[in-house]
C-alpha positions as CSV (number, residue, x, y, z in Angstrom):
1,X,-33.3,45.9,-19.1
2,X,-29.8,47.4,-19.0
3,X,-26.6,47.0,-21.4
4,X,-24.6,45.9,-17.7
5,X,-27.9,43.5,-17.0
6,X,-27.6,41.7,-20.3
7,X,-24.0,41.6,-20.5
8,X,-23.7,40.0,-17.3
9,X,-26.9,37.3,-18.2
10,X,-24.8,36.8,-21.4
11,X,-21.3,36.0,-19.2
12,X,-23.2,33.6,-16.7
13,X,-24.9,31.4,-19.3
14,X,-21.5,31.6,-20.9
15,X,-19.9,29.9,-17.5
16,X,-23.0,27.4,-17.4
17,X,-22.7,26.7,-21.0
18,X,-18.4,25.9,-20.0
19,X,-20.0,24.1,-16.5
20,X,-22.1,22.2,-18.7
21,X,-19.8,21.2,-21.5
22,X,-17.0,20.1,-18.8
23,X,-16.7,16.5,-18.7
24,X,-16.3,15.2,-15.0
25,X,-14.1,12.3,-13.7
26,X,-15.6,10.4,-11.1
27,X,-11.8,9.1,-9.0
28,X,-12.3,6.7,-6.5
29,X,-9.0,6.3,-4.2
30,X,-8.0,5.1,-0.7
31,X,-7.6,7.8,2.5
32,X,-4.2,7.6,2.8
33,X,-2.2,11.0,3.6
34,X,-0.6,11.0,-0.2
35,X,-4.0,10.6,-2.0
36,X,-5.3,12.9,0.6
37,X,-3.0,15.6,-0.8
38,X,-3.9,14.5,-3.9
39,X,-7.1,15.6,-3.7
40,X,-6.1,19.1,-2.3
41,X,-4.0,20.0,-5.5
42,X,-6.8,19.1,-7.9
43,X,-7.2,22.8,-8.9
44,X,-3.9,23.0,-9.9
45,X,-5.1,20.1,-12.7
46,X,-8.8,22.0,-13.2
47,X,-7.4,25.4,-13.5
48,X,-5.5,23.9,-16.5
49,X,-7.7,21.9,-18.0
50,X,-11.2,24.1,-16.9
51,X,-13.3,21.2,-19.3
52,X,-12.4,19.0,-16.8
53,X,-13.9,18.6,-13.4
54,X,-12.8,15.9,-10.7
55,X,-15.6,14.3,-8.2
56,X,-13.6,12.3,-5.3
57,X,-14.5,8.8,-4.0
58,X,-12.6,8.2,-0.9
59,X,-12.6,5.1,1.1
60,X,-11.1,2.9,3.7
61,X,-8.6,0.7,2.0
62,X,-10.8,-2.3,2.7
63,X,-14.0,-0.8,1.5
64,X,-12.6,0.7,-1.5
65,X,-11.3,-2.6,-2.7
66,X,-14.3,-4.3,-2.5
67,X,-16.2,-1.5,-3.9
68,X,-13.8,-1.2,-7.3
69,X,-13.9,-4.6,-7.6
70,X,-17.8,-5.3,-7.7
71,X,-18.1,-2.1,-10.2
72,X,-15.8,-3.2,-12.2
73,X,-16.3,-7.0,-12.2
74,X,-19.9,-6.3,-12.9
75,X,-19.2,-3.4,-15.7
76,X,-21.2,-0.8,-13.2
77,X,-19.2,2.5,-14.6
78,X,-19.1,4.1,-11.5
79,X,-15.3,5.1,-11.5
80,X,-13.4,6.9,-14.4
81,X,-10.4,6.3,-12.4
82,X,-9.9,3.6,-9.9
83,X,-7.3,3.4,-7.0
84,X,-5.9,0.0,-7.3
85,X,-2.8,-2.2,-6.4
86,X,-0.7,-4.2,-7.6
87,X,-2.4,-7.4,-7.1
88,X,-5.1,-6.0,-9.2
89,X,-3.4,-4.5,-12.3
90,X,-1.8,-7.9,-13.8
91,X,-5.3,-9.7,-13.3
92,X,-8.0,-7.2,-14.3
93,X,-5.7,-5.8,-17.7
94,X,-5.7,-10.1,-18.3
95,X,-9.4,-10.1,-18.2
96,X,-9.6,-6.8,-20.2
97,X,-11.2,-4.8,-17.5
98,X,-8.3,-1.6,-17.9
99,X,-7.1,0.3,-20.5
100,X,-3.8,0.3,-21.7
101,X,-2.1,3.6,-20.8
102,X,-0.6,4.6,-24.2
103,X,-1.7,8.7,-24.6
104,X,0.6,9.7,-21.1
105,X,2.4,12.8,-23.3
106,X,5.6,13.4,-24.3
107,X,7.5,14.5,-21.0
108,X,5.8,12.0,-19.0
109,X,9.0,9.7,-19.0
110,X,7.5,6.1,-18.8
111,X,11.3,4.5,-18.6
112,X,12.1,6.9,-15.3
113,X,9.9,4.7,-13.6
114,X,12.0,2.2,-11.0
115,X,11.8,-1.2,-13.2
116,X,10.8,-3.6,-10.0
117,X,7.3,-1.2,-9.6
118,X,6.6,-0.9,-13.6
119,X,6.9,-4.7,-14.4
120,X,4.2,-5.2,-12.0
121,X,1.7,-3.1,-14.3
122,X,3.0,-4.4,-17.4
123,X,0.4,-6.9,-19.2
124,X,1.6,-9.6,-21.0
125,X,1.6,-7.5,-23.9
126,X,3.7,-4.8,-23.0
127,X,1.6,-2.2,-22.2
128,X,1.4,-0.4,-19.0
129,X,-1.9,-0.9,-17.4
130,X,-1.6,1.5,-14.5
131,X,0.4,4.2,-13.8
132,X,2.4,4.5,-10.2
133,X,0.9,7.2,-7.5
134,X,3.6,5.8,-5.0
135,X,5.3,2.5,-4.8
136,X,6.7,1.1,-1.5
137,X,8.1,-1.5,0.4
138,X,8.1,-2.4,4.1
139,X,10.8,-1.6,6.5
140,X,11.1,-0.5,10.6
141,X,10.7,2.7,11.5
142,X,11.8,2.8,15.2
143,X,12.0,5.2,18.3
144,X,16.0,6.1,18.3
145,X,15.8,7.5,22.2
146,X,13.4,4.6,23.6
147,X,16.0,2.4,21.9
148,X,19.3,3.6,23.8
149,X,17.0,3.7,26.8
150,X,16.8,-0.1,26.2
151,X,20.5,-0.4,25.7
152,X,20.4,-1.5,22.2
153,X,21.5,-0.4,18.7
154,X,19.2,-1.2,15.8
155,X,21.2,-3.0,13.0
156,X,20.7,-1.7,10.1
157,X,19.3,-5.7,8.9
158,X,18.2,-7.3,12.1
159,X,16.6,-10.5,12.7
160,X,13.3,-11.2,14.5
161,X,14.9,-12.1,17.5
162,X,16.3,-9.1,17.8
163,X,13.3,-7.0,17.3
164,X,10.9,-9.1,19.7
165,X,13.5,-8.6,22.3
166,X,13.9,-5.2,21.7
167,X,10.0,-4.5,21.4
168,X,9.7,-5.9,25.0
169,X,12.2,-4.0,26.5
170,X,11.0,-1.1,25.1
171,X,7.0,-1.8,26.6
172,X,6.7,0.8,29.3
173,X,2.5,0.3,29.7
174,X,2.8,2.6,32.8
175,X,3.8,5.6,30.2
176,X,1.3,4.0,27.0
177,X,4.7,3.3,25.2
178,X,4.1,-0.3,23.2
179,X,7.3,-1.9,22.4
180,X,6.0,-2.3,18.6
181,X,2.9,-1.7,16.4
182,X,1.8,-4.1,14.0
183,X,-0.8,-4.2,11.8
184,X,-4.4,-6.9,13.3
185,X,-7.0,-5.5,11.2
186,X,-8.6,-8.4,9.2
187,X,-8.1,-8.1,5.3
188,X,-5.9,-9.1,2.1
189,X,-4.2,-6.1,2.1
190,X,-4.0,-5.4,5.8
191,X,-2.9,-8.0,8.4
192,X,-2.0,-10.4,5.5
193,X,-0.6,-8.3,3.9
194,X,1.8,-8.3,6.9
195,X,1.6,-11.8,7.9
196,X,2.1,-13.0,4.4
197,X,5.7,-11.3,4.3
198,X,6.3,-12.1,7.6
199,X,5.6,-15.9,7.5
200,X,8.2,-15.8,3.7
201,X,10.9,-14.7,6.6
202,X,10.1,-17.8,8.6
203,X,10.1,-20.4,5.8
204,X,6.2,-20.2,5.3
205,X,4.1,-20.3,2.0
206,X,0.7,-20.1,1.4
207,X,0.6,-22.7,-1.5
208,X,2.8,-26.1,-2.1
209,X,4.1,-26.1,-6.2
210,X,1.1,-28.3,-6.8
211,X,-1.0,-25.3,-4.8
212,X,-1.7,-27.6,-2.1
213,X,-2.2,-24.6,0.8
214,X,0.5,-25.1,3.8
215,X,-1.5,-23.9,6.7
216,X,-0.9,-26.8,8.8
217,X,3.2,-27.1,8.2
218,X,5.2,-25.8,11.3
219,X,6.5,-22.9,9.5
220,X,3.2,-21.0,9.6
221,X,2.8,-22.4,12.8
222,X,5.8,-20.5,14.0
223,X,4.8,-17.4,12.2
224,X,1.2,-16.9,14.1
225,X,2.7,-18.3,16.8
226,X,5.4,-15.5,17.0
227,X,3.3,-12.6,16.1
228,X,0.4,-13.5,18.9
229,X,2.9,-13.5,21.8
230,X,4.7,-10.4,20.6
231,X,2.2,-8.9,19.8
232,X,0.1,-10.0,23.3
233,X,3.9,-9.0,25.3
234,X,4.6,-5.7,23.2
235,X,1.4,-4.8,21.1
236,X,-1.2,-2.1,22.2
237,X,-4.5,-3.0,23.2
238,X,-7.0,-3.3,20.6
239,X,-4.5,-4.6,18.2
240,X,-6.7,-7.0,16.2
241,X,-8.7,-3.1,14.8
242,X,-5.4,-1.6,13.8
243,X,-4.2,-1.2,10.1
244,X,-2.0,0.9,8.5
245,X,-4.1,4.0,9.5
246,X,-4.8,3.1,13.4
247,X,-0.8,2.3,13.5
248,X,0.4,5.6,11.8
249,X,-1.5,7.6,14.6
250,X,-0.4,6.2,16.9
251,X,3.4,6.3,16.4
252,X,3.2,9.4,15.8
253,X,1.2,10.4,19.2
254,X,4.7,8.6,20.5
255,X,2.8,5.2,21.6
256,X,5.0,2.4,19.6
257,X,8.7,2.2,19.7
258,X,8.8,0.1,17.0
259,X,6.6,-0.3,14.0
260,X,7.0,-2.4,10.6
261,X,4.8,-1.3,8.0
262,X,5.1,0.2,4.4
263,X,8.2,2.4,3.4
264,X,5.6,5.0,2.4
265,X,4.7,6.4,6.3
266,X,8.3,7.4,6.4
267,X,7.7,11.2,5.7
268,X,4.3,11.1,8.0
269,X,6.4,10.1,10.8
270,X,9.2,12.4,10.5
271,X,6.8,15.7,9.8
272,X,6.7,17.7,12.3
273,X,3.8,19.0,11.7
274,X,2.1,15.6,12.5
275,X,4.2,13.5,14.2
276,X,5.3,14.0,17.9
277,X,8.3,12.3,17.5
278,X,9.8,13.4,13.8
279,X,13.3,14.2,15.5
280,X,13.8,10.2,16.9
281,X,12.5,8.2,14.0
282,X,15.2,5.8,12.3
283,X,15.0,2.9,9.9
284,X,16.4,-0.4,9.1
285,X,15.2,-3.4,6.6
286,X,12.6,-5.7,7.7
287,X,13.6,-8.5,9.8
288,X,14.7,-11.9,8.7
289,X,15.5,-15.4,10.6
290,X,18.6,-16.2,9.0
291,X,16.7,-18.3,6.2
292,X,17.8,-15.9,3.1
293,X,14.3,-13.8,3.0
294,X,12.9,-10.9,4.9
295,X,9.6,-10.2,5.7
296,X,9.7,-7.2,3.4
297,X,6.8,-6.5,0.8
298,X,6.3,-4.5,-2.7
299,X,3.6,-2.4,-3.5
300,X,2.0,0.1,-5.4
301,X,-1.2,2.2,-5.5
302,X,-1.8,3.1,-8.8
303,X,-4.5,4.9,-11.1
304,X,-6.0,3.2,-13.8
305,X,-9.1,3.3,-16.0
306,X,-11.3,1.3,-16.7
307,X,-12.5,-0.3,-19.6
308,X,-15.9,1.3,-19.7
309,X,-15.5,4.6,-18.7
310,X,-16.9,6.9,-21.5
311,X,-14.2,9.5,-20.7
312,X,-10.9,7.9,-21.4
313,X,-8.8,11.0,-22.6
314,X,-9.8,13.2,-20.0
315,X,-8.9,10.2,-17.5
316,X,-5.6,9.3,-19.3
317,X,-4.8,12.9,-19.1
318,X,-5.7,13.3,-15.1
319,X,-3.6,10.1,-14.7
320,X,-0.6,11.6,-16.5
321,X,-0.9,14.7,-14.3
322,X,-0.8,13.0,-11.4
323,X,1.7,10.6,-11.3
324,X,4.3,12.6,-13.5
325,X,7.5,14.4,-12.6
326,X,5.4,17.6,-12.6
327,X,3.3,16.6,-9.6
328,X,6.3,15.4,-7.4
329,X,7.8,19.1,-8.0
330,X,4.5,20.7,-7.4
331,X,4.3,18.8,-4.1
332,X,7.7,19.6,-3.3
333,X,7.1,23.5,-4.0
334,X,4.0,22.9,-1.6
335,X,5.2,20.8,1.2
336,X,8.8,20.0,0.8
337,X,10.8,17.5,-1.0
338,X,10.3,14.8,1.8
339,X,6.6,14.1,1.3
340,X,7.0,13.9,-2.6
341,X,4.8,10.4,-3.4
342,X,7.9,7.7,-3.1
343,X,8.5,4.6,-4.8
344,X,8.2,5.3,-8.2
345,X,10.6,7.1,-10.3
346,X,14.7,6.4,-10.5
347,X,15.3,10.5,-11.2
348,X,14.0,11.1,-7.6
349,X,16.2,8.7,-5.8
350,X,18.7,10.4,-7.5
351,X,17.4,13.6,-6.8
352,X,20.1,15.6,-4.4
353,X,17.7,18.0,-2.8
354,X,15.6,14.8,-2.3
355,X,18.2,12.5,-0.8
356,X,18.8,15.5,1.6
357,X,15.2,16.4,2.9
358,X,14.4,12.6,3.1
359,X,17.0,10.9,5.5
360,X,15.0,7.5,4.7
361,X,15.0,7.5,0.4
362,X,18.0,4.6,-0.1
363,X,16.2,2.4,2.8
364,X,13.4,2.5,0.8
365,X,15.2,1.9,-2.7
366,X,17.1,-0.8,-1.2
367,X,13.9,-2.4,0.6
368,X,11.8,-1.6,-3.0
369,X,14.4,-3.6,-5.0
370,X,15.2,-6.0,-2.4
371,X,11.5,-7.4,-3.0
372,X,11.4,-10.4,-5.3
373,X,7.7,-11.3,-6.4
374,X,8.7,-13.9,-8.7
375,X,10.4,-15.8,-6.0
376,X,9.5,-14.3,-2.5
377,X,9.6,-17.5,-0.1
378,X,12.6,-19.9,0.9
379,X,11.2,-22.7,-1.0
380,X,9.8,-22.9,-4.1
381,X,6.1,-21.9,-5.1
382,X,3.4,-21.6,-7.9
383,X,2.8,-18.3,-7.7
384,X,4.1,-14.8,-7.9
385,X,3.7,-11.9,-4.9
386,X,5.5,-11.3,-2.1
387,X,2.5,-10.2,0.5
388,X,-0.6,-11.4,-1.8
389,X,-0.7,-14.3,-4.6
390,X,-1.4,-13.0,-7.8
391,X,-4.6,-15.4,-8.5
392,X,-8.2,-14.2,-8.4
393,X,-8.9,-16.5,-5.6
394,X,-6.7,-14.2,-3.1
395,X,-9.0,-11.7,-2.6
396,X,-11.6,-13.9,-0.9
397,X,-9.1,-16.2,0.5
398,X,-6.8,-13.3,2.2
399,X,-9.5,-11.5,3.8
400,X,-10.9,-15.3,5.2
401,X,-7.8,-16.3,6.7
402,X,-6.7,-12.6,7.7
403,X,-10.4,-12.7,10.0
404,X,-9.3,-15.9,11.3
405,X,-6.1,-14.7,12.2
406,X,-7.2,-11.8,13.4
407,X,-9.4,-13.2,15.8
408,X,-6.3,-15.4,17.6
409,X,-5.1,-12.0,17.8
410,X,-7.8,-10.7,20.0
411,X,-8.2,-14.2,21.9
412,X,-11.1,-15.2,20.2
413,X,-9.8,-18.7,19.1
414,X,-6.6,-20.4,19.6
415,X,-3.6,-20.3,17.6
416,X,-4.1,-23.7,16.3
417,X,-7.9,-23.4,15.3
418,X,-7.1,-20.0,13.4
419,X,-4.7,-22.2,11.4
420,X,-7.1,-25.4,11.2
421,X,-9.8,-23.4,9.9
422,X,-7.7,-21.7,7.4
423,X,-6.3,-24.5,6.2
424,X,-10.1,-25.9,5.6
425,X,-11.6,-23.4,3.7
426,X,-8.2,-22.8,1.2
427,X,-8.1,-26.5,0.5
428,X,-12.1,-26.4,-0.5
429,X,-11.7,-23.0,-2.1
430,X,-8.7,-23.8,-4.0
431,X,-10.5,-27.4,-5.2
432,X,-13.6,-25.6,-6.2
433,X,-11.5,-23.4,-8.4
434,X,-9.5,-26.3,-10.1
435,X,-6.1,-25.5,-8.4
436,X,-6.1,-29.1,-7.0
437,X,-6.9,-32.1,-8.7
């Protein structure tokens, strides 16, 4: 055996002995275009930290919430990071499911982060819970040319009037040009999500103060009611399978003049690399009715740990990388200043280079602290969240009601039945958990 033979056994059973003695973080997240880029800078954390290695779990946002919640409702230690919102964070850090973020470092900057996002992943004992990938609101992102085509100027806070009347005048089916594009896919954090802001503009609430559920009040009637026609008038075909995702596409292949979603798509839909129409895009606040509330939402996908991951530090320390000020300025080095994650950090709104690349970043602060969880419907109600209620019960409930109204979408049911049968099974849901006496 030669000295160049046995130095170069001795080097690779030095790399399998470093392979070996790498811990690796198993991250479960959601395929939106953020975490997707996410994933694509991961070196830049590994090459730093080479006793680290990172495994990705990514999901549809429907499948990944169900799948998190199972493992870690049933203490399965699948994930060393989860993906998670901020419906989750408040509930699972309650039931002592996450760890407390306390080991983020020194230059992370925990009181940069924008105050109506970070409250939200604050437990009841101060700690954060979760730290912010990108927070958002919901606002309208809108075809500027099909608009003057139409004869109309987008306010900059319109009502829902407005925007039905402009979504129809907009339709041009002959060209595959749908007046608007809003989200019909079933689930808690997809067409609810939606509808649940929407209906707070028309007066609506899911629960009475003694948590009696309000299905069968007009308001709500008015809401589906609303949505169903514009939708039917306006909408694309196929609505009732489109999310966030479906949506997204298809503005940018030019196909919706209008869409209202979350303040997040802003820098998909004006990259050029991706979107057809990056040069017509413009934004105003979600629509209201004149009551006091629009139909905007607040959100945030977040990484947390959970409570029985056997890796903690190395989590904590992927977490940290991740949603610091470091990564927006890597991003930005990468891919420009305009598809830094959003939503979560004061020093970027106040960012010049940011404000400059991003022509939508004070819509989105505005819509972000426009949002009021703790009172987000005209009157008043039990519970906090805007676009979800913050109970354990939601989950279930949401994604119950959301197939029901999802289904008067396609034309499967009427209206009226879609709200019958939702208010059925909240009433006997919300009894069996104790809500009503």
């Amino acid at each position: 055996m030669t000295l160049k033979t046995i130095l170069l056994g001795a080097c690779s059973a030095l790399a399998l002995a470093g392979m070996a003695s790498a811990e690796t973080l198993t991250i479960a997240t959601v395929n939106n275009g953020d975490m997707i880029r996410m994933q694509g800078l991961t070196s830049e954390f590994t090459s730093a930290n080479p006793d680290i290695q990172v495994e990705w779990v990514t999901l549809e946002e429907n499948v990944l919430r169900e799948r998190v919640t199972t493992d870690i409702a049933t203490k399965g230690g699948q994930y060393d990071i989860m993906t998670i919102g901020t419906y989750e964070v408040p509930i699972w850090s309650k039931q002592g499911w996450l760890l407390p973020l306390e080991n983020l470092g020194a230059d992370y900057d925990v009181d940069d982060l924008l105050p109506a996002i970070r409250s939200g992943l604050t437990g009841e004992d101060g700690k954060l819970y979760a730290a912010p990938f990108y927070g958002e609101s919901s606002f309208i992102m809108y075809r500027k040319d099909l608009m003057e085509k139409a004869g109309l100027t987008m306010p900059d806070a319109p009502t829902w009037e407005f925007v039905a009347d402009a979504a129809r005048k907009m339709t041009d089916r002959a060209n595959d040009i749908n007046g608007i594009c809003l989200r019909g896919k079933a689930g808690w954090g997809e067409n609810m999500a939606f509808l649940t802001a929407t209906s707070n503009a028309f007066g609506a609430r899911w629960f009475d103060e003694n948590w009696k559920p309000q299905f069968d009040q007009p308001e709500w009637k008015n809401t589906l009611d609303f949505y169903v026609k514009l939708m039917n008038d306006a909408g694309p075909q196929g609505a009732s399978s489109n999310g966030f995702n479906e949506n997204l596409a298809l503005f940018q292949q030019g196909k919706c003049g209008m869409w209202i979603d979350a303040t997040v798509a802003a820098s998909f839909v004006t990259n050029p690399k991706d979107s057809t129409v990056a040069d017509k895009v413009g934004f105003a606040l979600a629509p209201d009715t004149g009551l006091g509330k629009r139909g905007n939402w607040l959100w945030a996908w977040n990484l947390a740990i959970p409570a029985g991951t056997q890796k903690a530090e190395a989590a904590e320390k992927f977490v940290s990388w991740a949603t610091s000020k470091a990564y927006a300025e890597l991003v930005a080095s990468k891919e420009g200043w305009a598809n830094v994650p959003p939503g979560t950090r004061t020093s970027l709104y106040e960012n010049p280079e940011y404000q400059k690349a991003a022509p939508f970043a004070k819509m989105t602060l505005d819509s972000i602290n426009a949002a009021d969880p703790k009172n987000p419907t005209v009157k008043p109600v039990p519970y906090v969240g805007v676009q979800f209620v913050a109970i354990p019960e939601f989950q279930s409930l949401g994604t119950s009601v959301g197939q029901l109204f999802s289904a008067a979408l396609a034309g499967q049911m009427s209206v009226d039945d879609a709200l019958a049968q939702a208010q059925s099974l909240t009433t006997r849901e919300m009894t069996r958990g104790g809500y009503i006496k």
